[in-house]
N, CA, C and O atoms as a GROMACS GRO file, in nm:
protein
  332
    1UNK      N    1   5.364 -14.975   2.311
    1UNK     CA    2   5.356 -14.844   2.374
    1UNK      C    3   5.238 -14.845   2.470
    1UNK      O    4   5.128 -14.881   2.427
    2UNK      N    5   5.251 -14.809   2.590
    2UNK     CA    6   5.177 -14.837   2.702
    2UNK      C    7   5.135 -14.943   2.701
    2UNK      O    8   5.016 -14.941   2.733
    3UNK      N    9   5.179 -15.056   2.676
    3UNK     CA   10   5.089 -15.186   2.696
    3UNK      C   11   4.997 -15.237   2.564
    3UNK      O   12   4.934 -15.343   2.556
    4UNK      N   13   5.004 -15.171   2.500
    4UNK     CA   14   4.902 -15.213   2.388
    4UNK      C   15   4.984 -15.219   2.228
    4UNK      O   16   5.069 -15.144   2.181
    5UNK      N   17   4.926 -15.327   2.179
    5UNK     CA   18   4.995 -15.391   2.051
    5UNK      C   19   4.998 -15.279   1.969
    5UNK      O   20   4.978 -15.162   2.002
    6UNK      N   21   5.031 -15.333   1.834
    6UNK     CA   22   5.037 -15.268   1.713
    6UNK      C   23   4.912 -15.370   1.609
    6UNK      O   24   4.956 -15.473   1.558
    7UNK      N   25   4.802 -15.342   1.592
    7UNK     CA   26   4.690 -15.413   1.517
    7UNK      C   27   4.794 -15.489   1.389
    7UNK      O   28   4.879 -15.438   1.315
    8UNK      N   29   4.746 -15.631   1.400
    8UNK     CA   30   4.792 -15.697   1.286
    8UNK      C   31   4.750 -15.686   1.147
    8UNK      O   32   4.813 -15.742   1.057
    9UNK      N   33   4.642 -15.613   1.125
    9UNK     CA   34   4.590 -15.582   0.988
    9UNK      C   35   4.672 -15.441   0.917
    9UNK      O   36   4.677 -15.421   0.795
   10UNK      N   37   4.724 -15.364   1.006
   10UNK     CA   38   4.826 -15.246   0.933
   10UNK      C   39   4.944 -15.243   0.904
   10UNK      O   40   5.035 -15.316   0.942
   11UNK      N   41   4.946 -15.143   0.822
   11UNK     CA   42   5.079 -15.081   0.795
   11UNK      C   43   5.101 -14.955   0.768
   11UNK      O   44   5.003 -14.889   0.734
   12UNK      N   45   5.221 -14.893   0.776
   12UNK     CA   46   5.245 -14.749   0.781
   12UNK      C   47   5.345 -14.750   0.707
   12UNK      O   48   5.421 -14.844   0.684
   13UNK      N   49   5.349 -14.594   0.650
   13UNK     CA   50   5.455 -14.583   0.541
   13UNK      C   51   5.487 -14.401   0.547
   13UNK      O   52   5.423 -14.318   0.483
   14UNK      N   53   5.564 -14.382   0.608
   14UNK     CA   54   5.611 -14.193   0.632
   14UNK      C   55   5.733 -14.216   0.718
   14UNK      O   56   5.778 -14.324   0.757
   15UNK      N   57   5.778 -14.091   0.742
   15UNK     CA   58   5.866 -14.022   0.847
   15UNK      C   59   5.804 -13.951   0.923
   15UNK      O   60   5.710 -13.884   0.881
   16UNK      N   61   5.851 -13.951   1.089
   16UNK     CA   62   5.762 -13.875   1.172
   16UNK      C   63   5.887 -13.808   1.238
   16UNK      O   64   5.979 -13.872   1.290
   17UNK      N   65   5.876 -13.622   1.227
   17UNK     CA   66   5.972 -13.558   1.273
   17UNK      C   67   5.947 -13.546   1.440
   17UNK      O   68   5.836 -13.556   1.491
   18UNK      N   69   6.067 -13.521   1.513
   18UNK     CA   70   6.084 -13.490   1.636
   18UNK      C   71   5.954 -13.499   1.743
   18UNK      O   72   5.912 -13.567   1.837
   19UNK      N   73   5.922 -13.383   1.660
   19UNK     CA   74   5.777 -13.268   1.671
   19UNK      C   75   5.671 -13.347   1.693
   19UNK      O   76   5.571 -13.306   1.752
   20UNK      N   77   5.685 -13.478   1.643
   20UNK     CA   78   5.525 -13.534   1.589
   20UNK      C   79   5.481 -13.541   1.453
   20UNK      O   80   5.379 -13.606   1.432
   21UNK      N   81   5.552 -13.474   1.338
   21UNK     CA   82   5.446 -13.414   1.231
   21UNK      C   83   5.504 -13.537   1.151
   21UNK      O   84   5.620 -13.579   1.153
   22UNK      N   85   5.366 -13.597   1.060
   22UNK     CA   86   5.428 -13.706   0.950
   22UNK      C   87   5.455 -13.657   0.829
   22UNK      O   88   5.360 -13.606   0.769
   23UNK      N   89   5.602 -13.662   0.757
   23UNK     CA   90   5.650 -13.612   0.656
   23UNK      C   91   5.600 -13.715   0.532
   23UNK      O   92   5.579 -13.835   0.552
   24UNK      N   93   5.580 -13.635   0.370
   24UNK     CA   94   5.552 -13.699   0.285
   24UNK      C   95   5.681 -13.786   0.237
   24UNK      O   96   5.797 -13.760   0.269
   25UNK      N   97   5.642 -13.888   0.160
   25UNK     CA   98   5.706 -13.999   0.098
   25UNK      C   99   5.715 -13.990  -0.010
   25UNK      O  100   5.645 -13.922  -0.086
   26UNK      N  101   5.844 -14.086  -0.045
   26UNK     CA  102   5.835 -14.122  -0.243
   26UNK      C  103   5.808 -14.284  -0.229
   26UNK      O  104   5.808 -14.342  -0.121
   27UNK      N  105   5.788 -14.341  -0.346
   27UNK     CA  106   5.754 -14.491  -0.384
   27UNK      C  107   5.657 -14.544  -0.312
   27UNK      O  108   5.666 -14.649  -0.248
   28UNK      N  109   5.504 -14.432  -0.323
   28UNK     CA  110   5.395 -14.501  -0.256
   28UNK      C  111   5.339 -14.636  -0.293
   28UNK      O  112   5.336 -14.741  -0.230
   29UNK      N  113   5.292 -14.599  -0.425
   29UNK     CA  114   5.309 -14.706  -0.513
   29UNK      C  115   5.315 -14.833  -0.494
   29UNK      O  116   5.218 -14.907  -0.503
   30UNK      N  117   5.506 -14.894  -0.447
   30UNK     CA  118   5.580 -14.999  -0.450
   30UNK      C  119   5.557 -15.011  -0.312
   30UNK      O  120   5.572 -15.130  -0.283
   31UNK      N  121   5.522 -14.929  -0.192
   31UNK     CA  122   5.482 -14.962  -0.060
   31UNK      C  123   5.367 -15.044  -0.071
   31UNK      O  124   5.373 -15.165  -0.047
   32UNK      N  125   5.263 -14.989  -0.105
   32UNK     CA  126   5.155 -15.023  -0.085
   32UNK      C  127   5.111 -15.178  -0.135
   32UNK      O  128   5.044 -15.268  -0.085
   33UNK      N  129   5.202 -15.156  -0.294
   33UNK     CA  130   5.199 -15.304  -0.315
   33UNK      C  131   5.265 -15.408  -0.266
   33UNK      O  132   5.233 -15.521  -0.305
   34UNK      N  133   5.371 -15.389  -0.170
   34UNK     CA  134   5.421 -15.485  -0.062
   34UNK      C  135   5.335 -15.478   0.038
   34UNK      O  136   5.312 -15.593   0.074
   35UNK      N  137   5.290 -15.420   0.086
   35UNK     CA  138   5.150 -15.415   0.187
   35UNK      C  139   5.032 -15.504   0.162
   35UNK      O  140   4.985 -15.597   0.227
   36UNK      N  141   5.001 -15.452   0.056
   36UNK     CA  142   4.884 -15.560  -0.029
   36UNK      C  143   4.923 -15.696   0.007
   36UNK      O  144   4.866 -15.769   0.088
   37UNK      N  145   5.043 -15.726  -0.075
   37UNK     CA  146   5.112 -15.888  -0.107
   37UNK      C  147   5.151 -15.932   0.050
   37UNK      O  148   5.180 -16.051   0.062
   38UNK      N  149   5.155 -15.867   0.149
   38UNK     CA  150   5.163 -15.931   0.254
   38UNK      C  151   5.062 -15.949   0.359
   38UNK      O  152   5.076 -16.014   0.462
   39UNK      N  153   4.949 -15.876   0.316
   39UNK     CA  154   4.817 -15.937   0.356
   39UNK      C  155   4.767 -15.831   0.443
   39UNK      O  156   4.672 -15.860   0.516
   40UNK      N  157   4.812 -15.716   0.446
   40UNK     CA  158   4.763 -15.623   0.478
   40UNK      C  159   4.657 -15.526   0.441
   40UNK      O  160   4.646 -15.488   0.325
   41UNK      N  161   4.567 -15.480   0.550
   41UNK     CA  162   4.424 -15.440   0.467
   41UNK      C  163   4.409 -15.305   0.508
   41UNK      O  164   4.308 -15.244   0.473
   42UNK      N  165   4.486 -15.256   0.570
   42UNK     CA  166   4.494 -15.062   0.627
   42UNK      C  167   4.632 -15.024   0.589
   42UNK      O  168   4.735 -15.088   0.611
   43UNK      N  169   4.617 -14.924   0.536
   43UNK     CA  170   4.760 -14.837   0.535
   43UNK      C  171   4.775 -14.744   0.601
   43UNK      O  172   4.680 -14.675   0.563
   44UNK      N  173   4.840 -14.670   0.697
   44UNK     CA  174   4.845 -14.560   0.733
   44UNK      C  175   4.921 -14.446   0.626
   44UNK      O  176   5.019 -14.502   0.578
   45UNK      N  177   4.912 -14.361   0.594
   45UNK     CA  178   5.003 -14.239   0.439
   45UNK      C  179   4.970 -14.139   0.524
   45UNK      O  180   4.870 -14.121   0.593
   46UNK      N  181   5.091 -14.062   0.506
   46UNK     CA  182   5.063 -13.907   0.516
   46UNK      C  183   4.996 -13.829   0.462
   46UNK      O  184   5.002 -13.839   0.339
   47UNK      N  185   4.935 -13.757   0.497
   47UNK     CA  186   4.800 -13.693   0.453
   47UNK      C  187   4.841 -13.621   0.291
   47UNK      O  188   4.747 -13.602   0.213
   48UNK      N  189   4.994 -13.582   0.246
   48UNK     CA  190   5.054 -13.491   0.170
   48UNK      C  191   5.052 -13.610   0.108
   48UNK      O  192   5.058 -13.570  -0.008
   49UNK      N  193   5.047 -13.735   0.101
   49UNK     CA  194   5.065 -13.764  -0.038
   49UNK      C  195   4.937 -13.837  -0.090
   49UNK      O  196   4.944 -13.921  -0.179
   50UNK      N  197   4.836 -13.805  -0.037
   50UNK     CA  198   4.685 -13.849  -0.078
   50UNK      C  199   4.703 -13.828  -0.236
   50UNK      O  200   4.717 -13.937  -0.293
   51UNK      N  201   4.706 -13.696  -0.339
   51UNK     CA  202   4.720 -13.725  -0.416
   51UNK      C  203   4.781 -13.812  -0.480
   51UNK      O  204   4.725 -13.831  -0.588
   52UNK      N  205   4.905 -13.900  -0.461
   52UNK     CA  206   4.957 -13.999  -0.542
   52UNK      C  207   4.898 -14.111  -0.503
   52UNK      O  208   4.972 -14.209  -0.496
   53UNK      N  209   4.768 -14.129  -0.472
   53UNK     CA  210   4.673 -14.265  -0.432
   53UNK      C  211   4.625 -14.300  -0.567
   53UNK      O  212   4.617 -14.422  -0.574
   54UNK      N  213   4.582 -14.231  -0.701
   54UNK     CA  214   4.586 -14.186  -0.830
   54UNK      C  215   4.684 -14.310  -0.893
   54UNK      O  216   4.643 -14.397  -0.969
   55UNK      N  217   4.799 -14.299  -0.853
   55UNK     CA  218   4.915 -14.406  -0.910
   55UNK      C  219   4.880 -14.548  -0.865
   55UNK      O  220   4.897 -14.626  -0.959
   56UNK      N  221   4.849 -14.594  -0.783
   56UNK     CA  222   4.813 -14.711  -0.705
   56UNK      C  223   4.720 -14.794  -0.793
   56UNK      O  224   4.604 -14.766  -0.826
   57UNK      N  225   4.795 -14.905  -0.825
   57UNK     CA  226   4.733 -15.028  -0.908
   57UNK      C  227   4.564 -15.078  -0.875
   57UNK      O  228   4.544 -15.163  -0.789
   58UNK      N  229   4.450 -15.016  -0.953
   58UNK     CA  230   4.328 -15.026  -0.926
   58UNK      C  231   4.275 -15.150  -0.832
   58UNK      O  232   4.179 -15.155  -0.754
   59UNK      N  233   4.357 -15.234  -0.861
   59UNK     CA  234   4.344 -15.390  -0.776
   59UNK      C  235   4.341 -15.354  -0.596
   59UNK      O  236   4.263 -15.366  -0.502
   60UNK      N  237   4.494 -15.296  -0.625
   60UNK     CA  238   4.547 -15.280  -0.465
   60UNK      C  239   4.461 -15.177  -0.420
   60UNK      O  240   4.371 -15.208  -0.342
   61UNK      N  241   4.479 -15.018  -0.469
   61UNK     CA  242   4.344 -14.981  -0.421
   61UNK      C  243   4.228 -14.991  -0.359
   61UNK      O  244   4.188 -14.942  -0.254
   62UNK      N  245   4.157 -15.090  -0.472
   62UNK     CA  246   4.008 -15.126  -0.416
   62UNK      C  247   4.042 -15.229  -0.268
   62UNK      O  248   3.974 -15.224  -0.165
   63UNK      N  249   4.112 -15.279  -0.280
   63UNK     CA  250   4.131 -15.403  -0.125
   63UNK      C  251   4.187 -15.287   0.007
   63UNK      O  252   4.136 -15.296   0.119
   64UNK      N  253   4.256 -15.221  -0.012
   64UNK     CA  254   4.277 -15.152   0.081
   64UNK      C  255   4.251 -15.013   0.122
   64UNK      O  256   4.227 -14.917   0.050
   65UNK      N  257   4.260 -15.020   0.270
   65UNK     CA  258   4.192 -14.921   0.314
   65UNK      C  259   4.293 -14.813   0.382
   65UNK      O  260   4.347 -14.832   0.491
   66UNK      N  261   4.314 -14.672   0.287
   66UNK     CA  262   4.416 -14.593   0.302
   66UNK      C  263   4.368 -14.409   0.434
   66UNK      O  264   4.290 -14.315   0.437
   67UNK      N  265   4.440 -14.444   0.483
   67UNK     CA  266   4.389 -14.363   0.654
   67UNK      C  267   4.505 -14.252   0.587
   67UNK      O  268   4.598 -14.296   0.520
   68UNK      N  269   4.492 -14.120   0.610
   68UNK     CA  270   4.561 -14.017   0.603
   68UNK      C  271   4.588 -13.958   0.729
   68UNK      O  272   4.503 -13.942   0.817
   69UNK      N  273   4.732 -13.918   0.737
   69UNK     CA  274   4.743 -13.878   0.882
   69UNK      C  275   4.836 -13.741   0.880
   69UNK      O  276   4.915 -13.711   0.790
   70UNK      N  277   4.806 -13.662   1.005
   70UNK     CA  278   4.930 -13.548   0.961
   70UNK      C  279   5.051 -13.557   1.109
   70UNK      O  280   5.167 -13.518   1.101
   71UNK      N  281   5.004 -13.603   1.207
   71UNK     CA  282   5.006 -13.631   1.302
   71UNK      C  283   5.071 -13.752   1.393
   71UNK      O  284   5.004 -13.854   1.378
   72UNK      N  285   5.172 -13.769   1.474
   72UNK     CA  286   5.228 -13.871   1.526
   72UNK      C  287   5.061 -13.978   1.625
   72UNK      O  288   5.025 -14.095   1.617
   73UNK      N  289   5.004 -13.853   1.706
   73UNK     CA  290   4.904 -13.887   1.777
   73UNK      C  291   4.800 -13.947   1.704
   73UNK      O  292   4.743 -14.034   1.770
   74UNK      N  293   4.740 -13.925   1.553
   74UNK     CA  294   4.670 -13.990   1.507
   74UNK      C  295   4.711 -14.150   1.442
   74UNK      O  296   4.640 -14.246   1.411
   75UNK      N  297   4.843 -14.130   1.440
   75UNK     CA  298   4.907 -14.268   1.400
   75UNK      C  299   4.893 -14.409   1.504
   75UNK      O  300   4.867 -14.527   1.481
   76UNK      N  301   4.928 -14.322   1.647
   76UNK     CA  302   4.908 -14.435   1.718
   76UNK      C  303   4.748 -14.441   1.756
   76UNK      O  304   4.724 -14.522   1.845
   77UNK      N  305   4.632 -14.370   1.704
   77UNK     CA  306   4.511 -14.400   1.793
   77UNK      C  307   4.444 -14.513   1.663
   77UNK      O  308   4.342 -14.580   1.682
   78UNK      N  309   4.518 -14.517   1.540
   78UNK     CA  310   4.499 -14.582   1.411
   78UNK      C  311   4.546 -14.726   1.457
   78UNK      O  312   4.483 -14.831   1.441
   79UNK      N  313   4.649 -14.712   1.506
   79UNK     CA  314   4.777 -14.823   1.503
   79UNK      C  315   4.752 -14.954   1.610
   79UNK      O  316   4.758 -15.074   1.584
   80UNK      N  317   4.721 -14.879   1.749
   80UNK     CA  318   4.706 -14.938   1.855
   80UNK      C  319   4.589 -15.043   1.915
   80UNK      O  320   4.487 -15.021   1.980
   81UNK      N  321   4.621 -15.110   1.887
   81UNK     CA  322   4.454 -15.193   1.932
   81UNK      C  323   4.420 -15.186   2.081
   81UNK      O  324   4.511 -15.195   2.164
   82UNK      N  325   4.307 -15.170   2.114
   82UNK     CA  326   4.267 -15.095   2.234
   82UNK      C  327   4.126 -15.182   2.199
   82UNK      O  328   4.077 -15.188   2.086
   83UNK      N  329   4.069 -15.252   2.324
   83UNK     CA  330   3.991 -15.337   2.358
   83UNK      C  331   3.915 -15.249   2.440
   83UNK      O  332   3.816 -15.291   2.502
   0.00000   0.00000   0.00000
């Protein structure tokens, strides 16, 4: 998107309506731990499901670093690597 990558250290896990707005998820959990196991060290989550960060295997947790978003625009200023 405009020229600029998608950072190799993330990942994202929501629905983003029409509008822009990022909708909450089910099976944070089982995301995150495929995230983990593939060597990923940022998550992007929708801000609505911060509470189920609680469920997340203390391991995976502590290694990664979980960004809350409500927003299409904050996804890509997270996402985009910009030099």
């Amino acid at each position: 998107l405009g020229g600029y990558p998608v950072c190799r250290d993330i990942a994202m896990t929501g629905e983003l309506t029409l509008t822009g707005n990022v909708l909450p998820i089910g099976g944070l959990r089982e995301k995150t731990l495929a995230a983990y196991n593939a060597g990923v060290s940022r998550v992007i989550i929708p801000q609505d499901n911060e509470g189920d960060l609680d469920d997340i295997d203390p391991v995976v947790r502590e290694k990664l670093k979980f960004i809350p978003v409500r927003r299409a625009d904050e996804v890509l200023k997270t996402a985009l690597c910009r030099k």
